[in-house]
C-alpha positions in Angstrom: 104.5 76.8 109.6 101.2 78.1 108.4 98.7 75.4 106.6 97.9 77.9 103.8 98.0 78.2 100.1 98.7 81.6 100.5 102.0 81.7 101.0 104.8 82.7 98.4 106.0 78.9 99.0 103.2 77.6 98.5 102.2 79.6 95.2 106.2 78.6 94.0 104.4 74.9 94.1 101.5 75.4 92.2 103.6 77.6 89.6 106.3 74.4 89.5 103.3 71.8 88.8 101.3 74.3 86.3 104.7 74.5 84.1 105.0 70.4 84.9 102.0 69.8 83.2 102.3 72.6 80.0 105.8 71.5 79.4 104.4 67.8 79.3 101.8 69.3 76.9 98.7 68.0 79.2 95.5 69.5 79.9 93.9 69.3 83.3 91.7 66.8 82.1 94.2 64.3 80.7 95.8 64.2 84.0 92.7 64.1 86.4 92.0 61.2 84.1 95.2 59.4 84.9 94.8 60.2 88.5 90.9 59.0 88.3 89.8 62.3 89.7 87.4 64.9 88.0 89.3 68.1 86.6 87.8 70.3 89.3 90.8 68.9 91.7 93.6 69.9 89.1 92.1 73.0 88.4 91.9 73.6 92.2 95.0 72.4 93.1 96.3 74.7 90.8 94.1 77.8 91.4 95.9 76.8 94.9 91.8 77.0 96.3 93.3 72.9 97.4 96.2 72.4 99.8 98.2 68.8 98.3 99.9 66.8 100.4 103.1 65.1 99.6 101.4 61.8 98.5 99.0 63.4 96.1 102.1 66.1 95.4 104.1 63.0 94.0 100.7 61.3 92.0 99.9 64.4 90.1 104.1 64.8 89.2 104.1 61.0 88.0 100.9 61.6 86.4 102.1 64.6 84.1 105.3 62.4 83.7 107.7 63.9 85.7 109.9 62.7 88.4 108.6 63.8 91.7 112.3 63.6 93.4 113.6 66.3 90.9 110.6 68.9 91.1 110.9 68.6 95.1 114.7 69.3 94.5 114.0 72.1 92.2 111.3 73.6 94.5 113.7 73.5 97.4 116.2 75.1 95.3 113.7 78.1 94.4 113.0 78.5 97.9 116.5 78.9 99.1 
């Protein structure tokens, strides 16, 4: 498997997370500040310029309030 953000997958990911946080009514600010991280890396992450890994994949979904368990699930299910 390729290691890029520029995959289909990959932008089904950042599209998942962007509706995360709107539907938790957050801005990127308000969660970089939960994470402790400046709102350059949400705004990357989600511009998909910044490849996540599955650790900071479940930090930003607990930090918008979500359960990270059910966005994987429903990721998985897009991708089927």
């Amino acid at each position: 498997m390729t290691k890029s953000t520029h995959t289909p997958e990959y932008h089904r990911l950042v599209e998942l997370l962007v509706e995360t946080r709107r539907t938790a009514e957050l801005t990127q600010q308000q969660v970089a500040d939960r994470l402790g991280k400046p709102q350059s890396y949400v705004a990357k992450v989600e511009g998909a310029e910044r490849r996540i890994d599955v650790l900071e994949f479940a930090a930003l979904v607990k930090a918008m309030g979500s359960n990270p368990t059910a966005l994987l699930d429903r990721l998985l299910s897009d991708l089927e």
